[in-house]
N, C-alpha and C positions, 0 to 999 in steps of 0.2 A: 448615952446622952452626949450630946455633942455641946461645944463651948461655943457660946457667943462671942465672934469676932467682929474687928472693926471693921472690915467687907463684910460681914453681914447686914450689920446695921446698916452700912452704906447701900450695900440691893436694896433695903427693908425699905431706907427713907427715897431712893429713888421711883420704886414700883409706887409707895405712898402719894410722891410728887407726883405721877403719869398717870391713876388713878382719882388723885383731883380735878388735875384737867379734863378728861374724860368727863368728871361730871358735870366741871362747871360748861365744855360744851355741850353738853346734852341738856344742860339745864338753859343754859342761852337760846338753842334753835327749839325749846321747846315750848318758848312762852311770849307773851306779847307784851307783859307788863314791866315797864322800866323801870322800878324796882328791883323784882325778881330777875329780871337781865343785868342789871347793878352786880346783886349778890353773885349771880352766876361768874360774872366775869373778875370779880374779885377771887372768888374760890379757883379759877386759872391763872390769876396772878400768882395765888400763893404757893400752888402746886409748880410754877415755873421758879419760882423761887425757891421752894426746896429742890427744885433738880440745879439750879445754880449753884446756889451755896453743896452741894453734896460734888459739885463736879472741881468747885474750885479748892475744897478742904485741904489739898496736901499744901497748901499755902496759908495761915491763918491771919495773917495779917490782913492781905487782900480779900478772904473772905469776911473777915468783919466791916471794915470797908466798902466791899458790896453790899453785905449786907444793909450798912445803913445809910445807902443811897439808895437802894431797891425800896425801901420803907418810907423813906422822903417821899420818893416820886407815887408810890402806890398813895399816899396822903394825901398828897396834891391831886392827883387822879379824881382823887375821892369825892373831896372835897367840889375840886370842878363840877365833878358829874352832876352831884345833889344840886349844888344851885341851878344847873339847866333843867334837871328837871325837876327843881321846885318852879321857876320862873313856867315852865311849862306847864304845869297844874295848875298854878293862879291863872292862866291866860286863857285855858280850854277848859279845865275842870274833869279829865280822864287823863288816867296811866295809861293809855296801849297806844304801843308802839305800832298801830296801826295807823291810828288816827296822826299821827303827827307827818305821815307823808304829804296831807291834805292840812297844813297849816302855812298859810301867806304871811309875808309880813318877817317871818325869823319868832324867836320866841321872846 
């Protein structure tokens, strides 16, 4: 039986991190609804974020620090997003991201 070290867990949570990106691109290029584009690109947020914090850890100061700037701005993101496309559902009445190529005017 082998022991759990701190490089292990460090591989563990970076393969975890590269593994959510993965999905959230796959879940991004694979759907039209901006919603589901929301969440997908949120799930690459976080998985960039655990590759971050995992890469800057022999520092803990700066990674708490990043830490909670990366949380700040991923909230603001967020937040942004939803209101465009709430404002964008009042104004057409469809999620897909197809139809919004064909919208005049801005949203």
């Amino acid at each position: 039986m082998t022991a759990i070290t701190l490089e292990s867990i460090g591989y563990t949570i970076t393969i975890t991190g590269l593994l959510l990106i993965s999905i959230g691109v796959y879940g991004f290029a694979a759907t039209r609804n901006l919603i589901r584009m929301l969440l997908s690109l949120e799930i690459v947020f976080n998985g960039v974020f655990l590759v971050i914090l995992e890469v800057i850890t022999s520092a803990p100061v700066y990674a708490t620090i990043l830490g909670v700037i990366l949380v700040s701005v991923v909230s603001a993101e967020v937040a942004v997003v939803v209101a465009i496309i709430a404002a964008y559902y009042r104004k057409t009445g469809v999620l897909d991201s197809e139809s919004a190529e064909n919208v005049e005017g801005g949203v």
